[in-house]
C-alpha positions in Angstrom: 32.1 18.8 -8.3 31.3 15.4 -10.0 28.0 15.4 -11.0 25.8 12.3 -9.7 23.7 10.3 -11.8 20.5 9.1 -9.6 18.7 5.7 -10.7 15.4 4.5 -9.2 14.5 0.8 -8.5 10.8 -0.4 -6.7 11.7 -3.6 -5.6 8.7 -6.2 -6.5 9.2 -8.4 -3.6 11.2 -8.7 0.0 14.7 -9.2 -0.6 17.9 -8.6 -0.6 19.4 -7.0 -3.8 23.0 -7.0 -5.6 23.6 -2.9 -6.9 26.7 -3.4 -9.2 28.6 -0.4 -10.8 31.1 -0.8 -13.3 32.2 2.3 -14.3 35.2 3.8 -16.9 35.8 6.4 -14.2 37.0 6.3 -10.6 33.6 6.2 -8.9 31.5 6.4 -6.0 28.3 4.2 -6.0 25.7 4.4 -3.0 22.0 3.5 -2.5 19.5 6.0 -0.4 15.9 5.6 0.4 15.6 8.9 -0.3 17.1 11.7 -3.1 18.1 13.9 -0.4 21.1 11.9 1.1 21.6 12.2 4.8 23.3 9.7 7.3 19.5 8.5 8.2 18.8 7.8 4.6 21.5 6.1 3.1 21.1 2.3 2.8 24.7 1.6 1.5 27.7 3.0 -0.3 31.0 1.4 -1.9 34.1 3.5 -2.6 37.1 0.8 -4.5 39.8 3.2 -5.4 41.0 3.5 -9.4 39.4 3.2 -12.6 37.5 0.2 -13.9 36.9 -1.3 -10.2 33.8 -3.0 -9.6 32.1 -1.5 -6.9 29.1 -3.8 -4.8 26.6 -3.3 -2.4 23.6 -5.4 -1.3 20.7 -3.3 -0.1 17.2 -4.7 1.8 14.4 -3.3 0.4 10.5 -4.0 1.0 8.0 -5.0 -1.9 6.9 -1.8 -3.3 9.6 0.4 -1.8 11.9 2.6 -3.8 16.0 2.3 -3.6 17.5 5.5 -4.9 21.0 4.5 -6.8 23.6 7.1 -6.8 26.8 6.9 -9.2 29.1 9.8 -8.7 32.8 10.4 -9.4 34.9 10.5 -6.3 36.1 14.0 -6.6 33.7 16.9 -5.1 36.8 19.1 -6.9 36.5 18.1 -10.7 33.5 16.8 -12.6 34.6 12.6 -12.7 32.8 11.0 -15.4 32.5 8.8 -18.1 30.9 5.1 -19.2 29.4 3.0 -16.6 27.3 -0.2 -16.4 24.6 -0.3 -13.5 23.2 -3.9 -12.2 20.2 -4.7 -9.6 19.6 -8.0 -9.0 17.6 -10.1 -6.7 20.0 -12.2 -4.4 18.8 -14.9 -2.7 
């Protein structure tokens, strides 16, 4: 099973926000407002198929809410990992 890596982010205002994984790994990148994922908690997720994909998702989150970021590898079979590069942004 791919081990997930789980990134917090308290948004300091209203808005809409860019999550962008770049990863060395064929990945799975998804955004919760919770760390125990169910279908009521998940905010977003992006599956692009291959290695080196970018992978996007814009999430809504309140002022002083918390976003819970989840990069995983795709494969609940092996442990998919490597090098990735993780991006929040405000987008307007």
């Amino acid at each position: 099973m791919s081990n997930d890596h789980v990134w917090s982010f308290t948004a300091p205002t209203t808005d809409l926000y860019l999550v962008t994984l770049v990863s060395q790994f064929d990945s799975l990148l998804y955004a919760s407002t919770s760390c125990d994922i169910t279908a009521t908690t998940c905010l977003k997720a992006d599956d692009e198929i291959g290695t080196g994909t970018a992978e996007f998702i814009l999430i809504d989150v309140n002022a002083n809410d918390t976003a819970y970021i989840f990069v995983d590898g795709w494969n609940n079979f092996s442990n998919v990992a490597g090098a990735y590069t993780l991006k929040v942004e405000y987008s307007p």
